[in-house]
FIRO-558282 format. One record per residue (C-alpha): y, z, x; residue number from 1. Coordinates in pm, 1 decimal. Each point is the difference from the previous one (the first is absolute). Example, Ala and Ser with C-alpha at 12.3 -4.5 7.8 and 13.67 -1.06 7.14 Angstrom:
<pts>
+----------+----------+----------+-----+
|        y |        z |        x |   n |
+----------+----------+----------+-----+
|   -450.0 |    780.0 |   1230.0 |   1 |
|    344.0 |    -66.0 |    137.0 |   2 |
+----------+----------+----------+-----+
</pts>
This chain:
<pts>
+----------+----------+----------+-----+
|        y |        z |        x |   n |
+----------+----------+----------+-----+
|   -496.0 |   -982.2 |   -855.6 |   1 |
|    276.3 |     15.4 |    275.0 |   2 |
|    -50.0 |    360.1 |    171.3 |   3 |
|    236.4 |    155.1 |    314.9 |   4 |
|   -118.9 |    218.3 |    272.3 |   5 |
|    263.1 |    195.4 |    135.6 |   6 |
|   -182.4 |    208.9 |    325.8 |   7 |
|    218.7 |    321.4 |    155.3 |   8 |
|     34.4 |    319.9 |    177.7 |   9 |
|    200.2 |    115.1 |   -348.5 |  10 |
|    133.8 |    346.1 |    234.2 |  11 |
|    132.7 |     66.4 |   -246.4 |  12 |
|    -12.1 |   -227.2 |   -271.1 |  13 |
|    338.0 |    -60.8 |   -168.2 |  14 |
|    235.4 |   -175.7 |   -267.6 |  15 |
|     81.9 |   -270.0 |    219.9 |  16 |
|   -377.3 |    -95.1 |      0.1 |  17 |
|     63.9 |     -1.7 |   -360.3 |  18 |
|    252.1 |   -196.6 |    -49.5 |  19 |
|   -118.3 |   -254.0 |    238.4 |  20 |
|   -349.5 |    -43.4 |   -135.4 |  21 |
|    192.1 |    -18.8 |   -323.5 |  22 |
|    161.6 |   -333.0 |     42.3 |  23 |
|   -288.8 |   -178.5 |    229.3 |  24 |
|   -230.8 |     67.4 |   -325.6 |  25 |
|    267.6 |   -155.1 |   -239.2 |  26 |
|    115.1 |   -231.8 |    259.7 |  27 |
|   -357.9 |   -190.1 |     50.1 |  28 |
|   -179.2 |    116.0 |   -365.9 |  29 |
|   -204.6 |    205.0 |    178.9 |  30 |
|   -262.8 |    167.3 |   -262.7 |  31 |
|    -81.0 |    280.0 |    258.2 |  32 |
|    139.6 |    177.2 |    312.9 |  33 |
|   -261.5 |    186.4 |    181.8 |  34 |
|    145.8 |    246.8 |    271.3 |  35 |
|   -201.0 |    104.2 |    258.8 |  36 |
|     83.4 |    265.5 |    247.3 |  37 |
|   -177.6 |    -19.3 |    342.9 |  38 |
|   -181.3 |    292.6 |     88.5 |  39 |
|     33.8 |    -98.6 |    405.0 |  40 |
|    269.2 |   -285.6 |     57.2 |  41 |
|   -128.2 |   -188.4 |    342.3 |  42 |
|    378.9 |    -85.2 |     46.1 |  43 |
|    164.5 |    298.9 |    -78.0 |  44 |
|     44.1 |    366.8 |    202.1 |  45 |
|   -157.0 |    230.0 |   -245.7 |  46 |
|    277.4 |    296.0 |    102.1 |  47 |
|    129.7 |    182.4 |   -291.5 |  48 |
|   -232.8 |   -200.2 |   -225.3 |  49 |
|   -130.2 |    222.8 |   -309.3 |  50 |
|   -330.0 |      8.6 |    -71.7 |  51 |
|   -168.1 |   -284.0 |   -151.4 |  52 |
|    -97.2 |    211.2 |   -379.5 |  53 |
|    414.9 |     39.1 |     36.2 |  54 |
|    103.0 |   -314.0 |     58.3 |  55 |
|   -283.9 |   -127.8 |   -278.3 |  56 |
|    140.6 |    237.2 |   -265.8 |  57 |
|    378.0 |    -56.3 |     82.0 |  58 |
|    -87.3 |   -356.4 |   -136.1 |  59 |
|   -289.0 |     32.6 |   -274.3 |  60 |
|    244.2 |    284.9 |   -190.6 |  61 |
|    308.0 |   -221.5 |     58.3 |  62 |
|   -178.4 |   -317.4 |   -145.0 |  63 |
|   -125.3 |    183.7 |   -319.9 |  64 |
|    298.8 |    -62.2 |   -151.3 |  65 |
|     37.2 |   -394.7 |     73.1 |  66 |
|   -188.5 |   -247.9 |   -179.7 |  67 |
|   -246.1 |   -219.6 |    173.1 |  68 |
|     76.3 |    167.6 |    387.6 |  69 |
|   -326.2 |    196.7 |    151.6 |  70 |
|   -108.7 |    127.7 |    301.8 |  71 |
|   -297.0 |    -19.9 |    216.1 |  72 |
|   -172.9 |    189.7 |    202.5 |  73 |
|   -221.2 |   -282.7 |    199.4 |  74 |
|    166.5 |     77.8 |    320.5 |  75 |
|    -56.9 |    375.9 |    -44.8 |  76 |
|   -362.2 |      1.6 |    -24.7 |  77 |
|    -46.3 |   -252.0 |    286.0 |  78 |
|    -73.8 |    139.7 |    288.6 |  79 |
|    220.7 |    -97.9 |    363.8 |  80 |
|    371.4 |   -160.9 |    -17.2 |  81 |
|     79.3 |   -193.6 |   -308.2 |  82 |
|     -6.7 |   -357.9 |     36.5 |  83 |
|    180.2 |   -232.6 |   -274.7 |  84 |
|   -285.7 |   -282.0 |     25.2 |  85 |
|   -300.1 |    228.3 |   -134.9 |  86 |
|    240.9 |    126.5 |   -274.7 |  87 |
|     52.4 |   -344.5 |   -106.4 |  88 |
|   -334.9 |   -109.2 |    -34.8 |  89 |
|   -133.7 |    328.7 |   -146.2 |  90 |
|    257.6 |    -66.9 |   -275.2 |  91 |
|   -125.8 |   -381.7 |     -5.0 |  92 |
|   -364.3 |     93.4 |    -46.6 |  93 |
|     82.6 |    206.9 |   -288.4 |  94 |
|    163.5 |   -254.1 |   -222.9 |  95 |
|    -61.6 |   -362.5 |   -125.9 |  96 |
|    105.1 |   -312.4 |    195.1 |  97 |
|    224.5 |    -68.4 |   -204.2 |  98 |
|    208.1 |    282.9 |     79.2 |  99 |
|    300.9 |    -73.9 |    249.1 | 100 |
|    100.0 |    271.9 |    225.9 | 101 |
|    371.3 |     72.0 |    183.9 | 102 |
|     32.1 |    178.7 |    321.0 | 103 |
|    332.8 |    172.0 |    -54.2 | 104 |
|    170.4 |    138.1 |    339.7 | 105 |
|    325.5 |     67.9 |    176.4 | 106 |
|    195.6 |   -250.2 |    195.1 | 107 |
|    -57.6 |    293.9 |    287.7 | 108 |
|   -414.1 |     35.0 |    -85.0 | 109 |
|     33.9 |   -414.1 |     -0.7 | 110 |
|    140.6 |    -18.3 |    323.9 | 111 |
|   -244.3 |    201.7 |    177.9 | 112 |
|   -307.8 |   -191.6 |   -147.4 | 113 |
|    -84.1 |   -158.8 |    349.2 | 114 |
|   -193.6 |    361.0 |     58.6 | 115 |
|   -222.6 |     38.7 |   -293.9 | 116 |
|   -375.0 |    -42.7 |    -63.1 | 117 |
|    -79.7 |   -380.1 |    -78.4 | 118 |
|    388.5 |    -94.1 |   -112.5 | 119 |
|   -128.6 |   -382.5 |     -3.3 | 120 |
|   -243.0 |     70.6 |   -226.9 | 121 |
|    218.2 |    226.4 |   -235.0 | 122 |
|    251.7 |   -306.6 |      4.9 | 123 |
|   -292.7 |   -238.5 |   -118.9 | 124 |
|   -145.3 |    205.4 |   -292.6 | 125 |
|    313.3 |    159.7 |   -185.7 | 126 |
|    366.4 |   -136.2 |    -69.8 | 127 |
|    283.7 |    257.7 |    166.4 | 128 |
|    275.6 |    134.9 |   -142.0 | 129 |
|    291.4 |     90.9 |    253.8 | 130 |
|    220.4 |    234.4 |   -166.9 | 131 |
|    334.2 |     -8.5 |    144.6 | 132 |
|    291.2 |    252.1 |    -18.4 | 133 |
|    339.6 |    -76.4 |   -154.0 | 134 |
|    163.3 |   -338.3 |     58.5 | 135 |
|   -140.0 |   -195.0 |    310.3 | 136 |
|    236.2 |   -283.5 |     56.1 | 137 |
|   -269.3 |   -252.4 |    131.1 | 138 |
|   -373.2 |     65.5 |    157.3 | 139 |
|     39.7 |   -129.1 |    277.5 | 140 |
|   -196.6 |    288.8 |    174.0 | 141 |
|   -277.9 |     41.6 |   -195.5 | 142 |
|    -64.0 |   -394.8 |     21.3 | 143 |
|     60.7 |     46.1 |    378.6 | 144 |
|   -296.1 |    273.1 |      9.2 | 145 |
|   -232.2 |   -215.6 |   -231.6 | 146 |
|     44.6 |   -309.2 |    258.4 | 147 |
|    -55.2 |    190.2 |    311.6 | 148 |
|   -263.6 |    269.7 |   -103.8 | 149 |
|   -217.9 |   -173.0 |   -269.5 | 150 |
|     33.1 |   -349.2 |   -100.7 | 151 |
|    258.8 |   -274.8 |     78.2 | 152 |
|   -140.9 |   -200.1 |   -309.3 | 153 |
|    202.6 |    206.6 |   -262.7 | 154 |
|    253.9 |   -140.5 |   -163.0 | 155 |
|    267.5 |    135.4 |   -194.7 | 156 |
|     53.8 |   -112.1 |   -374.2 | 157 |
|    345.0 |    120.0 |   -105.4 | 158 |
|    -65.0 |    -40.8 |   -381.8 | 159 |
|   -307.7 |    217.6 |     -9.6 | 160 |
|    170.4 |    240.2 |    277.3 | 161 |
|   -352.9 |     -0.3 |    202.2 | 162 |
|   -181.3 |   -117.8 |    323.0 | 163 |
|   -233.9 |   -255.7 |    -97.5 | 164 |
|   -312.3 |   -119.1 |    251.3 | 165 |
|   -183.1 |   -310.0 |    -84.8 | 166 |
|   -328.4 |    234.3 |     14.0 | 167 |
|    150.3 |    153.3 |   -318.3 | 168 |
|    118.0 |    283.7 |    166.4 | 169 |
|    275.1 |    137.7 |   -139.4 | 170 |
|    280.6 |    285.8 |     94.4 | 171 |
|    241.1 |     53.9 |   -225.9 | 172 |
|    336.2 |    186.4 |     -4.7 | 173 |
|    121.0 |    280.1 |   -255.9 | 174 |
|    363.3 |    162.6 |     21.4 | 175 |
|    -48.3 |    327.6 |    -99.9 | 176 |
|    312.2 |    259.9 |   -104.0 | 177 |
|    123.4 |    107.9 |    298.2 | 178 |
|    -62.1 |    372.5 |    -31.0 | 179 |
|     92.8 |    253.2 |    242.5 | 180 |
|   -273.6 |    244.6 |     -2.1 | 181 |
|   -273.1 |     45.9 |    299.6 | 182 |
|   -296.8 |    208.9 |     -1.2 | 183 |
|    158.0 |     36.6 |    391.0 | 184 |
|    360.7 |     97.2 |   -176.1 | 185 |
|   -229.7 |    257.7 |   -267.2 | 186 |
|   -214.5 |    163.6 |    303.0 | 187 |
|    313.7 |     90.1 |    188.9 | 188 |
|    220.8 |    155.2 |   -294.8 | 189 |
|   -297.4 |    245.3 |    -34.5 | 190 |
|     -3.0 |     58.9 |    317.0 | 191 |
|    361.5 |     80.8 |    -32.8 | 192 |
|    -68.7 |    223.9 |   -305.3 | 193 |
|    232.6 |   -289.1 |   -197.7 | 194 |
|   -105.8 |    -49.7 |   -357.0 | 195 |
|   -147.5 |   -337.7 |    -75.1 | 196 |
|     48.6 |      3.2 |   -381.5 | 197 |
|      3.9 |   -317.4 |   -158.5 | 198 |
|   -162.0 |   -176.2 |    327.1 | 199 |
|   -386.6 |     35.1 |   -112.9 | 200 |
|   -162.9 |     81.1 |   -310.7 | 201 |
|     38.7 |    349.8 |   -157.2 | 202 |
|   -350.0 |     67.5 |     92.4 | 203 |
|     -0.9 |   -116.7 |    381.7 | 204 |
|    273.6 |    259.4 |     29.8 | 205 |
|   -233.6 |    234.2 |   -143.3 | 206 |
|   -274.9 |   -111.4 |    214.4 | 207 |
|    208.2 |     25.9 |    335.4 | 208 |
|    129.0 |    361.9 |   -113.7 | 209 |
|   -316.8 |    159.5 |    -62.8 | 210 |
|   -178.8 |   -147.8 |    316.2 | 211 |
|    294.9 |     52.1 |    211.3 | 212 |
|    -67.3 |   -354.0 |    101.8 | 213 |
|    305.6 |   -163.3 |    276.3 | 214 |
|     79.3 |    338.9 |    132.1 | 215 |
+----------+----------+----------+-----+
</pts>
């Protein structure tokens, strides 16, 4: 079974996560997407952040319409800042060997990397998924960052459109639908009093309304 973990603040969560998470699954035959919002992210200012119940039901009530998406509450009920590394291996303890996990992030989460918990370690036990904005003409800066800040024994393979390492390391690269929603762009509009219709689920509008959340 080939299963992606897709960590986040989610404030809020919207259609853009959506459509993105969309056409990694399809894009890889991915059998499951597990999202996981962070209840305390170590690399993140936690200004205007909802709460973390919020943030959770934002996504659980958005996924119960789409098949084979879930979310998980593992970095909620930790206690301290959420680090990506125990996530990971909780999820590996819980399922066979034979199970192959994805670590699905932004070019921007990718690029800042050098400051998590254990990032070697996270490189050796799961295969990463970059997923990458619109049309990038060439990558030459993401195979600049992966030369300087964690191996210079990747290689590029063109046909596959990955990194490979001879360990058996592997990053790979997914062009997602460039689409221009940001929970950034969603916090500000209702901030503005500007409706956000049509840029997160029916019920995340619902959610933010009755808590008063962004204000």
């Amino acid at each position: 079974m080939n299963i992606g973990l897709f960590g986040g603040t989610f404030n809020p969560f919207h259609n853009g996560h959506i459509g993105i998470i969309e056409h990694v699954k399809k894009q890889f035959r991915l059998e499951k997407i597990f999202l996981i919002p962070s209840a305390t992210p170590p690399h993140k200012p936690d200004t205007n952040l909802a709460s973390a119940d919020d943030r959770f039901n934002m996504v659980k009530t958005s996924l119960e319409v789409l098949d084979d998406f879930f979310v998980s509450d593992k970095e909620l009920v930790r206690e301290g800042p959420s680090f990506t590394i125990d996530t990971i291996n909780e999820f590996k303890n819980e399922y066979e060997d034979s199970t192959c996990f994805y670590l699905l992030m932004g070019s921007d989460a990718f690029l800042d990397i050098t400051t998590w918990k254990h990032k070697d370690k996270i490189f050796e036990i799961v295969p990463i998924i970059i997923m990458l904005r619109g049309i990038w003409q060439n990558y030459d800066t993401i195979a600049s960052f992966i030369d300087e800040n964690i191996s210079k024994e990747y290689i590029f393979n063109k046909e596959d459109n990955c990194f490979c390492h001879k360990a058996k390391k592997i990053i790979k690269i997914c062009n997602v639908p460039k689409i221009d929603i940001s929970s950034t762009m969603i916090r500000k509009l209702v901030k503005n009093r500007k409706p956000i219709k049509g840029l997160v689920p029916k019920n995340v509008e619902k959610i933010i309304i009755r808590k008063d959340l962004y204000r």
